[in-house]
Each structure stands twice: as structure tokens, then as C-alpha cells.
C-alpha angles and dihedrals in degrees: 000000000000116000122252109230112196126210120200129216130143105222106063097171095056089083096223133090113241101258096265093047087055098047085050089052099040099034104032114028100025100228113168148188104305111028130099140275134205115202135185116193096202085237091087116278143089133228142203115203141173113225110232099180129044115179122146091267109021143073123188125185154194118214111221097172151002128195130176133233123225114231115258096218136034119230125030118281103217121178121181110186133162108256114253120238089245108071087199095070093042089051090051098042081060096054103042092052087048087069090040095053133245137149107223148012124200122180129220146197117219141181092269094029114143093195127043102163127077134190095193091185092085093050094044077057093041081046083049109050086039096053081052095041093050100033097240120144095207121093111195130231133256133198133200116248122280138187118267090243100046094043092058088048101062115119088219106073120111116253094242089078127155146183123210124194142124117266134105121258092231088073094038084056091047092236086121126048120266121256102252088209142060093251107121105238115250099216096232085215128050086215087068090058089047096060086072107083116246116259094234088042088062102033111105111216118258090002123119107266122193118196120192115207125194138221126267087267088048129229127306125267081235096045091056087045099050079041094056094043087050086064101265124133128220121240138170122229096209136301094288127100103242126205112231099256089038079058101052094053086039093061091036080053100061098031085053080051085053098040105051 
């Protein structure tokens, strides 16, 4: 059987590929007046189309049909984490939770974040190449990076929202005293850890579910305060010591579980 290869724009009824997706058509893959296109709009649906016009730097297109594809989960998906200072792993933490499945990132900066600054445009591309690679119609969103503060204030977040981190509830509760430096707390039992409840344990099925992760410092003491009395819950994602990215898919993972 002959692969599919699948081309994004967003504007399916323009008649014409975005000017990467045409160079990869025409000078790659060879594809000429005449043959067929498939096309995902990233809204949804897919597409099958017929090219009309091949030029060197230009595709044209008829649409012969559209079909939809159902959602594979039920609820948004929605991950907020603190960019890493190495853009790689958060690249591949994007791609990787684009085959998963997940609806929208959002990126934050937060007290111990390395990197405060984000181009999105490489990971729309990185959203992009991983929705074709992995035949799914639906294109996440990403939003530009907030404040910690500002993020957790937003009006718009579903009401399933959580907060993963590391430290034990006994210093978030301020029965224990609060770390004067920047150093994440290594809880010195795993019972501590377990007194946090477990992500998939909390998640109620088809309903909109929000993560925070933190950056490789963690987040603050005052962070998962502000967080809590913001009306997120703490949770614990397992025993292991995740890195940031590991966490992310870690928490798509299970809300994807408890969505399907």
C-alpha cells in the first residue's frame, strides 16, 4: 500500500498549499498536476484533494472531499510547564505529547525558571510535523509565556486543575520550616511523596483537566501556595524523580488514561 503522505494549512478553502508545504510536494516528493493531496487542517478534519497547478514555487489545489475526525478523547488536555533551558528536550517533550494527544500548552515563568524567554514559532513547526506524523486532525494550542502569577489567575481554566512538584505537604502547609535557597527538596522518605494523591487517582473521566509543571529548580514554596489557594491541588505523579519534560508527558499521559 502506497503511504499517505499529509500536507497542513489552515486555510483549506484558499486552494493553494502554505509555501513549505508546496516545496516539500513539488521538490521532494514529486508530486505533479494531476495526483492527489491529503490534506489536515489542524481544525479537525481531513481533506483529499487533486493539485491543479504545479509551478516551482507554487501548489494549487481542488478539494474533492472532507471528512472529519472524531475526537479521540473527550475533555481538553491542557499542560502548562516552565521551559527548560534546553530548547531539545522541550521540543521533544512537544512532540512527543502531539502523538500522545493533548489539546494545549501554555508556558510559564516561574521563580527558578532558566529560560524566560520563547520563540513559539519552532514548536508550532515541531506541533505541526508531529499531528502529520501521527494522522491526527487536531493542531494544539500554544500560548505565549505568562507569569506564574498571572497564569494561575485566569478566569478560563477548567475547574480539574493540579500542581505537581516535589515537596512534602508538611512545608507546603508550613508545619515545617521553608527552604531559604533555590535547591528542589528531595523528600528523605517515599511515603512523603505518597501523601500526595496520584494524578490518575484524581482525574474524572471526559472532564477538562489543567497540569502545572515546574522548572528544573521546581517550583517555589510560595508558587505551590499561591497555586493551592488558587484552588489547585497537589498531586504526585509517581516515586521517581522526573525530569521536567519526563514530567510533562508523564501528566498528558494520564489525563489522556482518564480522557479516552
Amino acid at each position: 500500500m502506497k503511504e499517505q503522505h499529509y500536507f497542513y494549512t489552515s486555510d483549506v478553502d484558499s486552494g493553494l498549499l502554505p509555501a513549505d508545504e508546496a516545496q516539500h510536494a513539488l521538490r521532494v516528493l514529486r508530486l505533479q498536476m494531476g495526483d492527489e493531496l491529503h490534506l489536515m487542517d489542524g481544525k479537525g478534519c481531513f481533506h483529499r484533494a487533486v493539485i491543479t497547478e504545479a509551478s516551482s514555487h507554487r501548489c494549487r489545489y481542488r478539494l474533492l472531499e472532507s471528512k472529519r475526525q472524531l475526537p479521540e478523547w473527550e475533555g481538553t488536555i491542557h499542560l502548562a510547564v516552565a521551559p527548560t533551558k534546553n530548547m531539545d528536550r522541550m521540543e521533544w517533550m512537544a512532540e512527543k505529547a502531539t502523538e500522545i494527544g493533548f489539546d494545549r500548552l501554555s508556558l510559564l515563568d516561574c521563580r527558578f525558571s532558566e529560560r524566560r524567554v520563547i520563540k513559539t514559532e519552532r514548536l508550532e513547526k515541531i506541533l505541526v510535523a508531529a499531528m502529520k506524523q501521527s494522522h491526527k486532525a487536531w493542531k494544539p494550542q500554544i500560548d505565549q509565556m505568562q507569569s506564574f502569577s498571572t497564569f494561575i489567575a485566569r478566569k478560563d481554566l477548567p475547574l480539574q486543575r493540579f500542581i505537581a512538584h516535589c515537596y512534602p505537604m508538611e512545608d507546603i502547609q508550613g508545619l515545617s520550616p521553608s527552604p531559604s535557597s533555590s535547591t528542589t527538596i528531595v523528600p528523605s522518605d517515599v511515603s512523603e511523596v505518597r501523601r500526595k494523591p496520584f494524578l490518575l487517582d484524581l482525574l474524572q473521566p471526559r472532564t477538562p483537566a489543567l497540569v502545572l509543571i515546574g522548572p528544573e529548580g521546581d517550583f517555589s514554596i510560595d508558587e505551590v501556595r499561591a497555586a493551592e489557594a488558587a484552588g489547585f491541588r497537589s498531586i504526585s505523579l509517581g516515586t521517581s524523580r522526573l525530569r521536567t519534560e519526563t514530567a510533562a508527558l508523564v501528566a498528558v499521559h494520564q489525563m489522556r488514561l482518564a480522557n479516552r
